[in-house]
Structures are given as structure tokens and as C-alpha cells.
Backbone as CSV, one residue per row, in Angstrom:
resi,resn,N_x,N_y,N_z,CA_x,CA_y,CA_z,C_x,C_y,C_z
1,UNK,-0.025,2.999,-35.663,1.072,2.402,-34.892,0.924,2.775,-33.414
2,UNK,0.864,1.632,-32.821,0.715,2.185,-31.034,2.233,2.725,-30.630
3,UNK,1.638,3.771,-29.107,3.263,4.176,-28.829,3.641,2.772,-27.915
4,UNK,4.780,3.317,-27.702,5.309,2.095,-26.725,5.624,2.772,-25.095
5,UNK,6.331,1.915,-24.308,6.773,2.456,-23.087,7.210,1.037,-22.492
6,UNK,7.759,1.437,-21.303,8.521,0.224,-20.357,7.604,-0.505,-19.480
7,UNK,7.601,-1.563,-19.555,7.405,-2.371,-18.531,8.871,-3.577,-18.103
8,UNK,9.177,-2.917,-16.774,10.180,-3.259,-16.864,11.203,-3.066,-18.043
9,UNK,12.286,-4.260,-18.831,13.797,-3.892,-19.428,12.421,-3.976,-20.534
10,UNK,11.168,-4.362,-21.041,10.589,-5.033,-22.008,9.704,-3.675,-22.593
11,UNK,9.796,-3.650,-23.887,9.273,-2.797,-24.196,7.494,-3.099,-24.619
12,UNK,6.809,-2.692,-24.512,5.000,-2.747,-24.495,4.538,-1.632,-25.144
13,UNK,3.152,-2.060,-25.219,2.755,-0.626,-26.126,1.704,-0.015,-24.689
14,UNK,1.639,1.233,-24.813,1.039,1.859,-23.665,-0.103,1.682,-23.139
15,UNK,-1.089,1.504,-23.934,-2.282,0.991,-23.479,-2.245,-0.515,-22.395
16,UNK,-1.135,-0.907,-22.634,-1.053,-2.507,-21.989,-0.490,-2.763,-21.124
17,UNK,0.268,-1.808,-20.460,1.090,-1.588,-19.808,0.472,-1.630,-17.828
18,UNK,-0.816,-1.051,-18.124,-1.434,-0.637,-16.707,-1.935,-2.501,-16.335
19,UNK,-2.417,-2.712,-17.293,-2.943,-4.574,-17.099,-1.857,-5.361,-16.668
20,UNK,0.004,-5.084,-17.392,1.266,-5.823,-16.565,1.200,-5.672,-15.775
21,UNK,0.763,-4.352,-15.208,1.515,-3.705,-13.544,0.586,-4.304,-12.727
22,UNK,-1.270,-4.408,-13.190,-1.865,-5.323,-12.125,-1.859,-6.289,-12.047
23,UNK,-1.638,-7.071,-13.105,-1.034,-8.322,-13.001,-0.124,-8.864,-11.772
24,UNK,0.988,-8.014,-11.754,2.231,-8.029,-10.682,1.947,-7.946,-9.247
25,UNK,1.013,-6.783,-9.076,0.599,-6.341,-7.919,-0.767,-7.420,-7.263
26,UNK,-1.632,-7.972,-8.180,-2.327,-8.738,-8.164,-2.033,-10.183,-7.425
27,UNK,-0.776,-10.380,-8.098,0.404,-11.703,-7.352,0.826,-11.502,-6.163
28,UNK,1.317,-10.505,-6.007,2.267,-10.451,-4.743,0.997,-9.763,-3.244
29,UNK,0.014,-9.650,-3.978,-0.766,-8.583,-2.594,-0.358,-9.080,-1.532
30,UNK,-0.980,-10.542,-1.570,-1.299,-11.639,-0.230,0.377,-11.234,0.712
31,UNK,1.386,-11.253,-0.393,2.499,-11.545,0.409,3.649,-9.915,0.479
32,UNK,2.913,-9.118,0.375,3.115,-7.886,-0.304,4.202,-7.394,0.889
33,UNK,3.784,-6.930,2.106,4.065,-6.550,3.412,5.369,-7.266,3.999
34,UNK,4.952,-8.973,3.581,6.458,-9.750,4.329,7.477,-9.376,3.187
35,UNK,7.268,-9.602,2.337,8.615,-9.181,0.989,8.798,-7.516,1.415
36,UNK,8.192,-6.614,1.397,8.825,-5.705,1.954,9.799,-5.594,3.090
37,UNK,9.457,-5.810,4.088,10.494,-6.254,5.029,11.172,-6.905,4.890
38,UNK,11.576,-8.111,3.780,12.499,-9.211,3.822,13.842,-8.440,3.546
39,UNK,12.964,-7.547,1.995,13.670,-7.154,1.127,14.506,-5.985,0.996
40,UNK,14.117,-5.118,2.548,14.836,-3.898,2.871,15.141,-4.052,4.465
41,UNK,14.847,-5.398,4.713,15.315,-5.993,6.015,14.636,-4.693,7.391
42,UNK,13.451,-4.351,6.777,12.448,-3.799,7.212,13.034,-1.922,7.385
43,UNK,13.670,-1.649,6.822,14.149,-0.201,6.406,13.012,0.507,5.779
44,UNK,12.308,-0.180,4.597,11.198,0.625,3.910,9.951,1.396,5.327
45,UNK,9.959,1.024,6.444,9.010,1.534,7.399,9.537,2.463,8.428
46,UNK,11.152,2.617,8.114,11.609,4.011,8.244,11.758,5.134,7.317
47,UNK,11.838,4.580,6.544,11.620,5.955,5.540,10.232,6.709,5.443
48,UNK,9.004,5.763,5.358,8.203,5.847,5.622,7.443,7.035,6.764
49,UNK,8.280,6.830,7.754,8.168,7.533,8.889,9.026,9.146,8.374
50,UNK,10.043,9.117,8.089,10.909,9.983,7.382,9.743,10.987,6.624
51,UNK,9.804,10.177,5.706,8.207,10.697,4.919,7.528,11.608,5.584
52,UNK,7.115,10.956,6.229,5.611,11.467,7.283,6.142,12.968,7.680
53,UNK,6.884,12.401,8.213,7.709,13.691,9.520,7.885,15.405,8.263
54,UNK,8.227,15.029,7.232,9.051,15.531,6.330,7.716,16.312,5.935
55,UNK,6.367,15.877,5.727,5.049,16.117,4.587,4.314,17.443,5.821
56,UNK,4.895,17.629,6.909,4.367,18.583,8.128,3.023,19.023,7.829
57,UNK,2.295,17.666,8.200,1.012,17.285,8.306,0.269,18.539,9.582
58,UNK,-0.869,19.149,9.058,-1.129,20.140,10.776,-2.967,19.830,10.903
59,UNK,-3.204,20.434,11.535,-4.429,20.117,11.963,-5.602,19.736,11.221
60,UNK,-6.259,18.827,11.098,-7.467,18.824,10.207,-7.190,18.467,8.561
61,UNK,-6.769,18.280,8.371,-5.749,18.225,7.013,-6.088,17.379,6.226
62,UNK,-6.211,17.347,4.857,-6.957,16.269,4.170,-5.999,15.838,3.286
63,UNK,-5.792,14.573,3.413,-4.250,13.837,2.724,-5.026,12.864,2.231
64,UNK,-4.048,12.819,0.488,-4.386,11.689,-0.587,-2.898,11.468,-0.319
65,UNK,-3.403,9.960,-0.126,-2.320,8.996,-0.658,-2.693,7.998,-2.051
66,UNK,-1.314,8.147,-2.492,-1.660,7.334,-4.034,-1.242,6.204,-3.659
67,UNK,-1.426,5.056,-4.215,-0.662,4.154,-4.788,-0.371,3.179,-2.800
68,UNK,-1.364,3.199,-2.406,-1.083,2.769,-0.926,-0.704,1.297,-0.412
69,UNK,-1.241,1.026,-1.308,-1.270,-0.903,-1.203,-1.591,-1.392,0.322
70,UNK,-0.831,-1.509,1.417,-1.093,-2.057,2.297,-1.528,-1.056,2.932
71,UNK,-1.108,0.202,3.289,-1.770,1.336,4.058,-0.146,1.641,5.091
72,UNK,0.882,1.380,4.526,2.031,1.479,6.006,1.676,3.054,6.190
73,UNK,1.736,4.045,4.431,1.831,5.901,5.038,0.625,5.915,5.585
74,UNK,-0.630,5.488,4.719,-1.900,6.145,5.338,-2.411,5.878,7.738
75,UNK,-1.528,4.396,7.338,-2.318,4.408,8.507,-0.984,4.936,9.877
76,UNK,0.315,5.596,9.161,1.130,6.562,10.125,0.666,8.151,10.215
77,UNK,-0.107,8.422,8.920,-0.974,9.751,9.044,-2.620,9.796,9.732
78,UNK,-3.168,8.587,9.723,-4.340,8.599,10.958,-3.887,8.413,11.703
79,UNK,-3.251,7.800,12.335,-3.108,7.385,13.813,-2.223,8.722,14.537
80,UNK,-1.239,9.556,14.051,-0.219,10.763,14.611,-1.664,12.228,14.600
81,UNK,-2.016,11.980,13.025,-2.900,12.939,13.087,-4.361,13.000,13.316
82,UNK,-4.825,12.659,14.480,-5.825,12.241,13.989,-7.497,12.819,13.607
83,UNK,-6.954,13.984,13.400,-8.098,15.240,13.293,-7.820,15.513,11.826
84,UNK,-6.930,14.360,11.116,-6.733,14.473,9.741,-7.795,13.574,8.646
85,UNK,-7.809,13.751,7.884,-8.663,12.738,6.954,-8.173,12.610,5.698
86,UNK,-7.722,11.220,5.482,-6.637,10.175,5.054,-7.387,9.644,3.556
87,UNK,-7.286,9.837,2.956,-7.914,8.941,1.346,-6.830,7.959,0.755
88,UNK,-7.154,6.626,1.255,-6.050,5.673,1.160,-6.554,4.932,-0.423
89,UNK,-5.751,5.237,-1.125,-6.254,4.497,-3.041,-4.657,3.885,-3.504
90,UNK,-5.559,3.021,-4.342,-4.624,2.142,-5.340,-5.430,1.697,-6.377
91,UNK,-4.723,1.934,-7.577,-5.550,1.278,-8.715,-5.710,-0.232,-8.266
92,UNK,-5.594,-0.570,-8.040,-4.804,-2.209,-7.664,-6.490,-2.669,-6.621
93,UNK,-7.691,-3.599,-7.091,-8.259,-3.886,-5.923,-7.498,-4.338,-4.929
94,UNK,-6.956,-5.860,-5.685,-6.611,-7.008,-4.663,-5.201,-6.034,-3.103
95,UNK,-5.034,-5.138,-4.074,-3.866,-4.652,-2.742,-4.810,-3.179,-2.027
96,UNK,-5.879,-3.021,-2.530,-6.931,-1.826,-1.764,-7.273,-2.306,-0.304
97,UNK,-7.882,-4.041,-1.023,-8.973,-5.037,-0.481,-7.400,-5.367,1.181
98,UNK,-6.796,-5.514,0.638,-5.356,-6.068,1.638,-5.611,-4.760,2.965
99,UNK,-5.383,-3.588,1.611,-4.916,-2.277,2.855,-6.368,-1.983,3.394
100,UNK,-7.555,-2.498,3.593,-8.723,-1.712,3.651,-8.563,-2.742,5.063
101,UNK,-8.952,-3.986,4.768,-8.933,-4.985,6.084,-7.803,-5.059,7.335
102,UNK,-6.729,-4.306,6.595,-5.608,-4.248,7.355,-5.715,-2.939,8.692
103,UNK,-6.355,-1.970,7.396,-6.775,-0.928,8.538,-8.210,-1.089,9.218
104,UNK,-8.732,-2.176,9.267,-9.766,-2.213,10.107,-8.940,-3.008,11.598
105,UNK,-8.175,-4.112,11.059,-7.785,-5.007,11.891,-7.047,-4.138,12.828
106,UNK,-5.900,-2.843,12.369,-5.382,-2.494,13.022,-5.817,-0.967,13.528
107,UNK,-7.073,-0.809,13.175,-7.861,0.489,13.738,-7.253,1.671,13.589
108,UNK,-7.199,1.732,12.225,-6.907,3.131,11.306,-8.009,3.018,10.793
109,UNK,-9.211,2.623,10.597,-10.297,2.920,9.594,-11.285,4.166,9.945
110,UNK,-10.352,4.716,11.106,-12.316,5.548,11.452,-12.140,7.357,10.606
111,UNK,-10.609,7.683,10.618,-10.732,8.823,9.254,-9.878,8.643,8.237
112,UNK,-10.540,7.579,7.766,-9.586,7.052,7.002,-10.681,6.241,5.629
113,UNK,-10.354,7.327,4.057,-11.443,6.387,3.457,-11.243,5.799,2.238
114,UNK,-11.173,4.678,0.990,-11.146,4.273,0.373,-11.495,4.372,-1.175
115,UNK,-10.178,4.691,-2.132,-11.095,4.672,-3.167,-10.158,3.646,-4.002
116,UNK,-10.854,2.487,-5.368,-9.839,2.436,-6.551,-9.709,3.482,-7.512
117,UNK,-8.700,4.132,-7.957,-8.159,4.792,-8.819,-6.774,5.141,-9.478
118,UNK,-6.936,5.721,-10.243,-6.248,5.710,-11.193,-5.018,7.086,-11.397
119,UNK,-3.918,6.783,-10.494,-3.011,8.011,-10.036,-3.026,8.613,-11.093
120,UNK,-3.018,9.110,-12.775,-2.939,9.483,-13.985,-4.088,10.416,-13.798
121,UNK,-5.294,9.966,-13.185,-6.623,10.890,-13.595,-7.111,10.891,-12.283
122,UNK,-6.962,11.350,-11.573,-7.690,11.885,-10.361,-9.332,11.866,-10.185
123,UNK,-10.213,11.357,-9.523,-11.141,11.795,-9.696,-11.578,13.276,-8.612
124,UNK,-11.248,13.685,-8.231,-11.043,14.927,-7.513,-10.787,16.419,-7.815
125,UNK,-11.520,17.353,-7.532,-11.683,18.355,-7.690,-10.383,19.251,-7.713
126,UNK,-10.194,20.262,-8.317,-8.802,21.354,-7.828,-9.013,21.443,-6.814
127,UNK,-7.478,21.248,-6.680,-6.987,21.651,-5.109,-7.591,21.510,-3.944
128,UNK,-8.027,20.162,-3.729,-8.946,19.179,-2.585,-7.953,19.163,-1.820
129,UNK,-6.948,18.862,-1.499,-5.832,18.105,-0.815,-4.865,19.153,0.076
130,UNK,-4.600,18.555,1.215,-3.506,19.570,1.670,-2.252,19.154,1.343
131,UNK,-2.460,18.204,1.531,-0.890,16.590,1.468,-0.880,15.651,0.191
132,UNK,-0.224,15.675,-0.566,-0.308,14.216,-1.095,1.061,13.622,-1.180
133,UNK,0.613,12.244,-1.027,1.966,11.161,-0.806,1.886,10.209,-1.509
134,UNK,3.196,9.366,-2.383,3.465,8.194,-3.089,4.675,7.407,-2.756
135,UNK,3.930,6.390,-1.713,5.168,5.280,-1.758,5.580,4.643,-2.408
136,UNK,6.143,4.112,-3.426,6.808,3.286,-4.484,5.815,2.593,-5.337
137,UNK,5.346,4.190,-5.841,4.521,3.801,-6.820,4.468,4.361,-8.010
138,UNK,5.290,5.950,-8.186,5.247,6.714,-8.891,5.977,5.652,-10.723
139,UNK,6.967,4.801,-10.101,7.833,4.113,-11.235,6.295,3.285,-12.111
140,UNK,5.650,3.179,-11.310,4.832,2.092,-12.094,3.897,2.920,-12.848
141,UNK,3.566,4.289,-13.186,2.588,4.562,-13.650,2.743,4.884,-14.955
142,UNK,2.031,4.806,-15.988,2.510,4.729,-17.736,2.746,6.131,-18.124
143,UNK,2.322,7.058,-17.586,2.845,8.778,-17.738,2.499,9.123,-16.608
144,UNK,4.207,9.505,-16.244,4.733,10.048,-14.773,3.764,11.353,-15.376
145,UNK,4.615,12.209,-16.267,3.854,13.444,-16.478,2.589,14.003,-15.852
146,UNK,2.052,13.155,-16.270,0.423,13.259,-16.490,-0.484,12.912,-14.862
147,UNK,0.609,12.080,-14.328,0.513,12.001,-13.074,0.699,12.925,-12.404
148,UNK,1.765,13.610,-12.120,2.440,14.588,-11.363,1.894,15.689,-11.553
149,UNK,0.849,16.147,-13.012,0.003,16.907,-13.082,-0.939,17.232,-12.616
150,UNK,-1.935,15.865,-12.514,-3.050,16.002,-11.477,-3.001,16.119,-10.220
151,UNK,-1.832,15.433,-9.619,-1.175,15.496,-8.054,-0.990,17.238,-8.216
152,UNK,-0.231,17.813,-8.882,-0.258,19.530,-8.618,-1.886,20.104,-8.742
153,UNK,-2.607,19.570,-9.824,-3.970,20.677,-9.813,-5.017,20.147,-8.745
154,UNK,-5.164,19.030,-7.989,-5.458,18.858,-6.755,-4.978,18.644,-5.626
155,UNK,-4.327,19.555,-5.630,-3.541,20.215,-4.231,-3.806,21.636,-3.948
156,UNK,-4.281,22.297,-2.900,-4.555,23.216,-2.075,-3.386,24.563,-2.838
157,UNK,-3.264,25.618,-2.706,-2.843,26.826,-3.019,-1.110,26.510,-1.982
158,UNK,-0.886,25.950,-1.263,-0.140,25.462,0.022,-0.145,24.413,0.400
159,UNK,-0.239,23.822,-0.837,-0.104,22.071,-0.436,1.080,21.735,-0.761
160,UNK,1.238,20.496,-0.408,2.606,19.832,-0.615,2.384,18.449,-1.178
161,UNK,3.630,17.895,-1.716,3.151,16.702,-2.427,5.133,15.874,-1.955
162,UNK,4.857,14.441,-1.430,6.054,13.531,-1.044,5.825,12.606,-2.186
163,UNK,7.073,12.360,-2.433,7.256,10.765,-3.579,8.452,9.882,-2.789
164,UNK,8.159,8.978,-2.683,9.451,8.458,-1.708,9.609,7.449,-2.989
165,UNK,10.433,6.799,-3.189,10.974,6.060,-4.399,11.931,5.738,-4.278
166,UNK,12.211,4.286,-4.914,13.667,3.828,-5.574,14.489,4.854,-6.333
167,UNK,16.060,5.026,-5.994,16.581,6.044,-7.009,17.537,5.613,-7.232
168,UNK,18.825,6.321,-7.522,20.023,5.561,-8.034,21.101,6.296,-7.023
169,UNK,22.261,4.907,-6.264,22.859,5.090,-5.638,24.348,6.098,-6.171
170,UNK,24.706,6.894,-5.404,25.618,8.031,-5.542,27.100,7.082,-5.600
171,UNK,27.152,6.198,-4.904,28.446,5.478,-4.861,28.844,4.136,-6.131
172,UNK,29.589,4.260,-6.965,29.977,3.510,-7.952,29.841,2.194,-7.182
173,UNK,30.740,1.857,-6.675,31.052,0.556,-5.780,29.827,0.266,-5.269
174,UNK,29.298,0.676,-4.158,28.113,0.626,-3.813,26.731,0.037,-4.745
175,UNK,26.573,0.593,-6.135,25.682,0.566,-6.903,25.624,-0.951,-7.306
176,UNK,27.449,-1.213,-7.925,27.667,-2.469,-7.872,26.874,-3.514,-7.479
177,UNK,27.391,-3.639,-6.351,26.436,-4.474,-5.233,24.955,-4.310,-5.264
178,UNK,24.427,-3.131,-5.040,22.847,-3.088,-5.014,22.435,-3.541,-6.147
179,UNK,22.949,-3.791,-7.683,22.625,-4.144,-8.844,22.904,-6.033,-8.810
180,UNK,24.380,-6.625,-8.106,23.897,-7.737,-8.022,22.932,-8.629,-7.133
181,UNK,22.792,-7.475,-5.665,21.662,-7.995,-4.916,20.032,-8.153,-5.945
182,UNK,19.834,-6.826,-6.243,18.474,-6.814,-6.822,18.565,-7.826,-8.257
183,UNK,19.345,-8.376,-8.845,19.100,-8.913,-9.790,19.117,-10.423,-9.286
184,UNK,19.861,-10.889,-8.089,20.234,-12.253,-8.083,19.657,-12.542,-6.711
185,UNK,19.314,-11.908,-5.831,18.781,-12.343,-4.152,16.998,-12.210,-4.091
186,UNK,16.847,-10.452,-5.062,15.535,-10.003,-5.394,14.432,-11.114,-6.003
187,UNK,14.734,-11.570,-6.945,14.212,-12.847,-7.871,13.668,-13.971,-6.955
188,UNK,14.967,-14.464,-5.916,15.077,-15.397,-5.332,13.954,-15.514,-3.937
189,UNK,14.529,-14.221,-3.188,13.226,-13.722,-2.044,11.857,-14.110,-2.898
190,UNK,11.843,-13.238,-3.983,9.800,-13.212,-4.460,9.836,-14.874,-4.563
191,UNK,10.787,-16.079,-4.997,9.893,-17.043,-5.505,9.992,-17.807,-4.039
192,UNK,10.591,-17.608,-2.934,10.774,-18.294,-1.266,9.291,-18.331,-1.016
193,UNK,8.955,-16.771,-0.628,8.315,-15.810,-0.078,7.193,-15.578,-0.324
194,UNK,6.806,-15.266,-1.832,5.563,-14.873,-2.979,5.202,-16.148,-3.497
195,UNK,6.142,-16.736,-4.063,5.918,-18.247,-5.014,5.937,-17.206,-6.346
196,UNK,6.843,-16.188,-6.417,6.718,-15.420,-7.617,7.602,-14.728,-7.793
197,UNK,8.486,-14.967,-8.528,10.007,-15.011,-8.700,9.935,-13.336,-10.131
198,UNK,9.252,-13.852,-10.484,8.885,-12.889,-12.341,8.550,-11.612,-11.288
199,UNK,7.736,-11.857,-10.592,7.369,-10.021,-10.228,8.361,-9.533,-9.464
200,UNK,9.144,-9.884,-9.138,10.417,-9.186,-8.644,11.641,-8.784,-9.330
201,UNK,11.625,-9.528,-10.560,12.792,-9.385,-11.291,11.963,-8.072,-12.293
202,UNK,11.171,-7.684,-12.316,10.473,-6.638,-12.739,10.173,-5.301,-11.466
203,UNK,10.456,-5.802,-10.307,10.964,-4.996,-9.639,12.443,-4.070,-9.812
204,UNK,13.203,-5.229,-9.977,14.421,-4.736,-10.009,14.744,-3.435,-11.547
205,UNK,13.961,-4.252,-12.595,14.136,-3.642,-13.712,13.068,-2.271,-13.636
206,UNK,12.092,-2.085,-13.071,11.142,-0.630,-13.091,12.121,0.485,-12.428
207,UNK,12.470,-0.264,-11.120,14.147,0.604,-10.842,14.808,1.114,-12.044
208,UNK,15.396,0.547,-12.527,16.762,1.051,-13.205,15.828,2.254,-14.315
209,UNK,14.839,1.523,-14.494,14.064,2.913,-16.114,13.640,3.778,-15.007
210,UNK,13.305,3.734,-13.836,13.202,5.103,-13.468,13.794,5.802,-13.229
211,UNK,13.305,7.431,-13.069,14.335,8.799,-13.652,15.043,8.890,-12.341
212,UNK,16.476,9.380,-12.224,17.464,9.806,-10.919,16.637,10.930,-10.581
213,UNK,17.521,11.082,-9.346,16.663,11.904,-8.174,16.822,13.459,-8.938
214,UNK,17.849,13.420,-9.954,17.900,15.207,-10.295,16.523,15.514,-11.829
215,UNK,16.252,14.143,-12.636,15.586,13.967,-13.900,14.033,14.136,-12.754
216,UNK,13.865,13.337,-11.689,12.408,13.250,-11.358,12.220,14.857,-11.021
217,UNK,13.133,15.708,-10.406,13.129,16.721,-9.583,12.238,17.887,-10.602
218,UNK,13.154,17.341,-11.894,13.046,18.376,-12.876,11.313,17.855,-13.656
219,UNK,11.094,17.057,-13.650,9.754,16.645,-14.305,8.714,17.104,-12.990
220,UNK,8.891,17.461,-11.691,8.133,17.765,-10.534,8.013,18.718,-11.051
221,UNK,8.917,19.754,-11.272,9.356,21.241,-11.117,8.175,21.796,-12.655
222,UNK,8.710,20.975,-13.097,7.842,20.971,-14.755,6.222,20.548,-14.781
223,UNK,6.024,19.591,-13.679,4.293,20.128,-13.504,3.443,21.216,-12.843
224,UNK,4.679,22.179,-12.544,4.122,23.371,-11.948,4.228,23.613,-10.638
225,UNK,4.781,22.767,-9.930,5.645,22.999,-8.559,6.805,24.114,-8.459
226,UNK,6.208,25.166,-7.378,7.584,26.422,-7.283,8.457,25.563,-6.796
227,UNK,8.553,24.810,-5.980,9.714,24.644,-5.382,10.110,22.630,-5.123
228,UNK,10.896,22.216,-5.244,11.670,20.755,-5.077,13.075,20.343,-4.868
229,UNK,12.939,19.574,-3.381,14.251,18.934,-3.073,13.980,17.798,-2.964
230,UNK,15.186,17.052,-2.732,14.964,15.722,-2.675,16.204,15.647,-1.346
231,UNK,16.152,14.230,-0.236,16.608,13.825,-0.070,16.811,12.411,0.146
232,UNK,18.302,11.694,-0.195,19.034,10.193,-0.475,18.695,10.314,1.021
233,UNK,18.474,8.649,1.133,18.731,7.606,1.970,19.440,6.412,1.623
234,UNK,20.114,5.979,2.188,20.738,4.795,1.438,22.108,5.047,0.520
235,UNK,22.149,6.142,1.138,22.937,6.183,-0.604,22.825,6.343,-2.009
236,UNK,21.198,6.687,-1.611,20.905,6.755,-2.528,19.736,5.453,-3.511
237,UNK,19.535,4.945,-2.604,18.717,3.634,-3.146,17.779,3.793,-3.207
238,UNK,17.115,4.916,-2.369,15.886,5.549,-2.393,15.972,7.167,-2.377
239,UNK,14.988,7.414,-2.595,15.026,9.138,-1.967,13.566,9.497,-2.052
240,UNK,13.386,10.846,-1.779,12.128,11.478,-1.180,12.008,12.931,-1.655
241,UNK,11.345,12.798,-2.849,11.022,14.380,-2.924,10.204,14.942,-2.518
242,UNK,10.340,15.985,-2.053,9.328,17.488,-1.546,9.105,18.465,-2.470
243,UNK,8.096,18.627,-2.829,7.897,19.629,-3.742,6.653,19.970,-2.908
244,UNK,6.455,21.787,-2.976,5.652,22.537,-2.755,4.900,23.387,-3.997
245,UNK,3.416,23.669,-3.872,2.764,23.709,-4.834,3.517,25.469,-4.842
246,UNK,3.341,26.250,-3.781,3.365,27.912,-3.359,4.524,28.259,-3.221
């Protein structure tokens, strides 16, 4: 009997699960960047920055980013740092191929280098990393666990690791609303915008199965991280954990 797990509200069996998610990501690459901005009315590239500021990036510093798609963190950590060296990956070609040309066009490519992989299995040595960062990607991976594991055993003795993510808003009323936006405007943007209405309404739903900001804190804390906070933006619509390996 296979196990199962979420994709999106739909339940799948695990093995099949990584082929939905490229599927999704596969669709939307081309239009990946404008739906971001539509869809947080360009907020997602402050947090972003938030991020950055927050991960106290220092000299020479060797930062994995997971899950990068277009490159917005990688190419705010070459360009501020630039005596840093940036490993910009996504399982995802078609959104690698997006963020690879993007940072040529916009001249982040020179320490800045490319791999496809697979956030679950690292191909990387213990504790390579000074930094590692995940922009809204951690929801999509088929064992957070197993993820958040390898992100701790390749990280430095004094490394640090950011997850910036969808979370769940603190305000009843509030939530309200963010639940009929993302179910009824969300849908609508991807099929304007994308011509792909389905990968957004699977947006909305990878949200809701993922863990609140106190459940993720505790599964950080549980891959062997001394220490994790998080802080809401939004109210909570997103947030940003910090966890330190030391």
C-alpha cells in the first residue's frame, strides 16, 4: 500500500506528488514574477528584502538558496554582498532556466552559481553553507522533515537558515477575507495572467495544509536547530523563520 500526502486539499500517494508540484511550476514559470506582484500587489519583494536584512549575511559567505525560481533572494544577496557566493537551485528546470537568464540579463551571474536539485537531498557536503534561504517553497516539498534536515547538516557550526512562507493570519476577521480573496480573486489572477487558473487554486490550498508559524517552529527546532523565532508580516499571511544551527 503506498503512503499518501497532500497535494494541495487532494490527497496523492507520495512518490507522485514531486511530478504535481512540477507540473504547476512548469506552467506558471514564463509568468511566474508578474503573478507574484499582481498577487501581493508587489509586497512579496519586501519581505524578501526583510529576509535578507534578517539572514546577517558577512563577508565572503557562501549562501544556498533553495527553491529560487526566479532568483528575487539570490540576486538581493549578490548584488549587497558581493564578496559572497550565492548557489541559486530549484528542482524545477523550466523556473532554474527563467532565474539563470534573468540573472544574466540583470548581472547577478558573476558569484552566483546554478544547480537542479532536490531540497529533500542535498547534494552537498556537511556544513558547506553559511546561510541558507527558502522563499515559498518549503510548503511544496513531500517531507518538510527530511528537508529541514539536510538544510541543518549542511550548514556551517554558525550557520543560519531563513524560511519565509505563507502562514496563517492571527486575526479571525482578517483571515476571513484572506480565505475569500485566495479562493475567489487567486484562481481568477492565474487564468488573466498565466492562462492557468488550476495552479493557483492549488496555491491557495498548499497554504492552508501548511504548518502555522508555532507547528513549523517546532519541526525546525526538531531538526536540530538550538534556537527559532519567527516573525508575522501581514498579519500573519506570511512569516519568516530564523533558526540558528549554534
Amino acid at each position: 500500500m503506498n503512503n499518501k500526502t497532500h497535494f494541495g486539499f487532494k490527497e496523492v500517494d507520495v512518490e507522485d506528488k514531486q511530478q504535481h508540484v512540477k507540473g504547476v511550476f512548469s506552467s506558471v514559470a514564463e509568468s511566474y514574477d508578474i503573478m507574484n506582484d499582481a498577487m501581493t500587489a508587489g509586497m512579496h519583494r519586501i519581505w524578501k528584502k526583510i529576509l535578507v536584512e534578517l539572514a546577517d549575511i558577512s563577508e565572503n559567505s557562501t549562501v544556498l538558496d533553495i527553491a529560487s525560481g526566479t532568483g528575487d533572494i539570490a540576486k538581493l544577496i549578490s548584488k549587497e554582498y558581493l564578496s559572497s557566493s550565492v548557489f541559486m537551485t530549484d528542482i524545477n528546470m523550466e523556473m532554474l532556466n527563467e532565474g539563470r537568464n534573468r540573472s544574466i540579463n540583470e548581472s547577478f551571474n558573476k558569484n552566483t552559481h546554478f544547480c537542479q536539485l532536490n531540497g529533500e537531498k542535498l547534494p552537498f557536503a556537511d556544513e558547506t553553507f553559511d546561510v541558507i534561504t527558502i522563499g515559498f517553497g518549503l510548503r511544496n516539498f513531500t517531507d518538510k522533515s527530511a528537508g529541514l534536515n539536510e538544510m541543518f547538516r549542511c550548514l556551517k557550526g554558525d550557520g543560519r537558515l531563513l524560511i519565509l512562507e505563507f502562514s496563517k493570519p492571527k486575526n479571525k476577521a482578517f483571515s476571513k477575507i484572506y480565505d475569500w480573496y485566495s479562493f475567489n480573486i487567486l484562481p481568477r489572477l492565474g487564468s488573466m495572467i498565466a492562462n492557468d487558473g488550476d495552479s493557483y487554486k492549488y496555491l491557495a490550498e498548499s497554504i492552508r495544509m501548511h504548518p502555522d508559524q508555532e507547528s513549523l517552529k517546532e519541526m525546525v527546532l526538531k531538526s536540530g536547530f538550538n534556537d527559532c523565532k519567527f516573525y508575522n508580516l501581514l498579519n500573519g499571511i506570511v512569516a519568516i523563520h530564523v533558526a540558528d544551527r549554534r
